[in-house]
C-alpha positions in Angstrom: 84.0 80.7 82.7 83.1 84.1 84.6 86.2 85.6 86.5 86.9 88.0 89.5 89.4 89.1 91.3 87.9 91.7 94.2 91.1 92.9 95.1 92.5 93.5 91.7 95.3 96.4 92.4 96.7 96.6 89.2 94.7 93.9 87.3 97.9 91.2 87.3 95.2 88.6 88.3 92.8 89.3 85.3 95.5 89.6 82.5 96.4 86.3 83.2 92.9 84.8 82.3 93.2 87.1 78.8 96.5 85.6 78.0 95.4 82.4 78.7 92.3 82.5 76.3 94.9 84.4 73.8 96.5 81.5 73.6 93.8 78.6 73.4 91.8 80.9 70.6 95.1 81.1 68.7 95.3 77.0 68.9 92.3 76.8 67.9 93.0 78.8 64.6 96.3 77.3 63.9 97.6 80.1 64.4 100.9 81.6 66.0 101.9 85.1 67.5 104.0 87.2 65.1 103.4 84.6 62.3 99.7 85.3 61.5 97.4 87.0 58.9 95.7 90.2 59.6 92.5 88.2 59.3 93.6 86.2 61.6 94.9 88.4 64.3 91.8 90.8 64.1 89.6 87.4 64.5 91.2 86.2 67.8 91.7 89.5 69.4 87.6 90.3 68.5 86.5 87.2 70.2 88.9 87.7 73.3 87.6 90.7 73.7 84.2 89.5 73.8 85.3 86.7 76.2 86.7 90.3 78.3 83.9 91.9 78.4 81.2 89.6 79.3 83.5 87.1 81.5 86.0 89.1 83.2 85.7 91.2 86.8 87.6 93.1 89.1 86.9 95.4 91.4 89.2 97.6 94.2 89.2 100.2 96.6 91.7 102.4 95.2 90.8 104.7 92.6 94.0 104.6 91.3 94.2 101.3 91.3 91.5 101.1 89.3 92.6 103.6 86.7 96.0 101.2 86.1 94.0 98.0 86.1 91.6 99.2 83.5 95.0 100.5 81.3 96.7 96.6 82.0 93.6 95.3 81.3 93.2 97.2 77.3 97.3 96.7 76.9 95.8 93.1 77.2 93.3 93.1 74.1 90.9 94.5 76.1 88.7 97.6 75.7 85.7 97.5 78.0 86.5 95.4 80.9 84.1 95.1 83.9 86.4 97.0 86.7 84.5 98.2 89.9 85.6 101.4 92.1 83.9 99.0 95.8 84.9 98.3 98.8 84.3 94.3 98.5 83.7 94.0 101.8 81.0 96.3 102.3 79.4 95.1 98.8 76.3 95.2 98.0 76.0 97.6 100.8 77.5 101.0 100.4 78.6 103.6 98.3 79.5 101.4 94.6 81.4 102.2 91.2 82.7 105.5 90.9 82.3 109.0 91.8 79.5 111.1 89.2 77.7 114.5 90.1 75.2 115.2 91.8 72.7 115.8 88.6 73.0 112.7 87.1 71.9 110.8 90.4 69.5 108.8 88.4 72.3 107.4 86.2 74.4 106.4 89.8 71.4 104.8 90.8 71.3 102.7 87.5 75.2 101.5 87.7 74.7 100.7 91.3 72.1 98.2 90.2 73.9 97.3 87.4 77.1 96.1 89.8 74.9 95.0 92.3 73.3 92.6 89.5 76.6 91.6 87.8 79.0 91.0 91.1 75.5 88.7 92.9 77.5 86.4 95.7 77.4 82.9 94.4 78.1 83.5 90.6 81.5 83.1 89.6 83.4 80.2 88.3 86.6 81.6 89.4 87.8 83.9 91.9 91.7 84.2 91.9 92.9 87.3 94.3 95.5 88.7 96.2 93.8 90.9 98.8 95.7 93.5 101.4 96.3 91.8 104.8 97.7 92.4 108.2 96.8 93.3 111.6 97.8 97.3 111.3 95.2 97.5 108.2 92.0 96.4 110.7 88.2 96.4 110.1 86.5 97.9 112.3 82.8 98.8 111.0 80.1 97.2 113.0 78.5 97.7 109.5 80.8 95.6 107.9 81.6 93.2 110.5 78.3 92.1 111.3 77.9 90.3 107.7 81.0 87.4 108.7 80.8 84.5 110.5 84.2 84.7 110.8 83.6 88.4 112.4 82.6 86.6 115.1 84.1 84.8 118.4 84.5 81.0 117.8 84.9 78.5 120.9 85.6 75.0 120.3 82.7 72.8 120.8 84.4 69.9 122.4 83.3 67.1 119.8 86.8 68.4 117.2 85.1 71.5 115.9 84.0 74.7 116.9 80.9 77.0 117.2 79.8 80.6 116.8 78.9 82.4 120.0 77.5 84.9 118.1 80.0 87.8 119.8 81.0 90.3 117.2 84.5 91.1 117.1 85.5 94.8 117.7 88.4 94.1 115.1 89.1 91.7 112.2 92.0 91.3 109.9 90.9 92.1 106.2 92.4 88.8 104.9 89.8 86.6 107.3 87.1 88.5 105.9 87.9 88.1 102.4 88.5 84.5 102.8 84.3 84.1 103.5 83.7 87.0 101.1 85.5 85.0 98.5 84.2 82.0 98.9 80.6 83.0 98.7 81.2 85.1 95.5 82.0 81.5 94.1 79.3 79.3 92.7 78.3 76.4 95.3 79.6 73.4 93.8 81.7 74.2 90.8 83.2 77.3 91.6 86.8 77.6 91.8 89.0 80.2 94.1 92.5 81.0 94.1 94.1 83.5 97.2 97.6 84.6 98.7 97.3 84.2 102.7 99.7 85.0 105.3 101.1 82.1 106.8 99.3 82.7 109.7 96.0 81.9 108.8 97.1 78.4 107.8 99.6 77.4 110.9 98.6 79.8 114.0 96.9 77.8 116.6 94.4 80.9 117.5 93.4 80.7 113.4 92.3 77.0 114.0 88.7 77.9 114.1 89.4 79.9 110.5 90.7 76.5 109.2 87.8 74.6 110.3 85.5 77.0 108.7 87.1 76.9 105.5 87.1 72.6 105.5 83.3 73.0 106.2 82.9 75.6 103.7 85.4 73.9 100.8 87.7 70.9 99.6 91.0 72.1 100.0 93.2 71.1 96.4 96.2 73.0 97.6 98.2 75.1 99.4 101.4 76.1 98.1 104.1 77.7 100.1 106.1 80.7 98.1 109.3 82.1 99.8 109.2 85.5 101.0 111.2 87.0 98.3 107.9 86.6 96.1 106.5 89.4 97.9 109.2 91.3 97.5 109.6 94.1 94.6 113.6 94.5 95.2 114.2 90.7 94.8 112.0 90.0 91.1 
C-alpha cells in the first residue's frame, strides 16, 4: 500500500511503515534480526527498499526538515525515498520540490510534473500525519484559501447539518485545512488516514460544522485521546 505523510518533519511517520514491512518480510523468510545469513539480510533489506521507493511519500515545508527526514528515512533501509520540499497546502499549485538554478529550468519543470504526477489527490492508501497547528501559525493566502470548503463560512441549515455560504474566510487555522487536504489525498473508498488534532477541533462548539464535514466526508474508526505529556519533548 502507497503511503504519505504531507507534514513529515523529521520522517517519524514514514519510518514506521519501513519497520513495519522489516518485520513482515523477515517473517516471511523465517528469519530473525541479529540471527540471519548475509543472504538473508541483503534479500530483505533489497525488497524493503523497493517497497521505499516506489510506496513511501513525504513531503514538508522546511528544507531542513526535509534534509533530516531523508537521513531517518536511509538510517531506515532506505536509499531513495520519495521526500518533497511543498507547501501541501498550496500543492499542485506553487513553487514544488526543491530549489535548482536558473539554467537547468527545463529539468525543474520536469520534477514539478513528476511530483505533480506522483502526489495526484485521491491516490494513497494511507495518509498518517502530524501537521503544525494553532491559531498564531494562520493562513492567510486568498490563493490558498480559496481551494477549502472548510476555508469557508458555514451556517447551520436548520434540518441538523450545516451549509456553505460560500464567504471566504480572511484566516484559517493550518490544521482545518489539512484535515480536507488529507482526506482528498486518500483514495475514495479504501483509503485510510491517520492525524494528531488539537482537541479543539473535536469538542469546541464553533468547530461543529468541521465535525459535520468530516462525518459527510468519512467513517470515523477512532479517536484516541493522548495526555499532554505526549507532546512534550521534556517529559519522553
Amino acid at each position: 500500500e502507497t503511503v504519505l505523510d504531507p507534514a513529515c518533519g523529521t520522517g517519524g511517520f514514514l519510518v514506521a511503515p519501513l519497520a513495519h514491512i522489516l518485520e513482515k518480510l523477515r517473517a516471511a523468510q523465517n528469519t530473525q534480526a541479529g540471527n540471519e545469513r548475509a543472504s538473508d539480510f541483503l534479500t530483505v533489506h533489497e525488497r524493503l527498499k523497493e517497497y521505499a521507493a516506489d510506496k513511501v511519500y513525504g513531503a514538508d515545508f522546511g528544507p531542513f526538515l526535509i534534509r533530516a527526514s531523508q537521513m531517518n528515512m536511509v538510517m531506515a533501509g532506505d536509499g531513495r525515498g520519495h521526500i518533497y520540499h511543498i507547501n501541501s497546502l498550496e500543492f499542485p499549485n506553487g513553487h514544488l520540490v526543491e530549489k535548482i538554478e536558473q539554467e537547468e529550468e527545463k529539468l525543474q519543470i520536469k520534477k514539478e510534473e513528476g511530483c505533480r504526477r506522483r502526489l495526484a489527490l485521491g491516490s494513497f492508501d494511507i495518509v498518517m500525519t502530524n501537521p503544525p497547528f494553532g491559531s498564531d501559525i494562520p493562513i492567510t493566502d486568498k490563493n490558498i484559501l480559496r481551494h477549502y470548503e472548510l476555508a469557508h463560512t458555514w451556517e447551520p441549515d436548520g434540518e441538523g447539518g450545516f451549509r456553505n455560504t460560500g464567504i471566504l474566510k480572511g484566516r484559517v487555522s493550518p490544521e482545518i485545512l489539512f484535515v480536507e487536504r488529507c482526506l482528498k489525498w486518500i483514495k475514495p473508498g479504501s483509503g485510510r488516514m491517520g492525524i494528531v488534532l488539537p482537541d479543539g477541533i473535536l469538542g469546541n462548539p464553533a468547530a461543529e460544522y468541521i465535525r459535520w464535514w468530516i462525518m459527510r466526508e468519512a467513517q470515523v474508526l477512532a479517536s484516541i485521546d493522548l495526555p499532554v505529556e505526549a507532546f512534550i519533548a521534556e517529559a519522553n
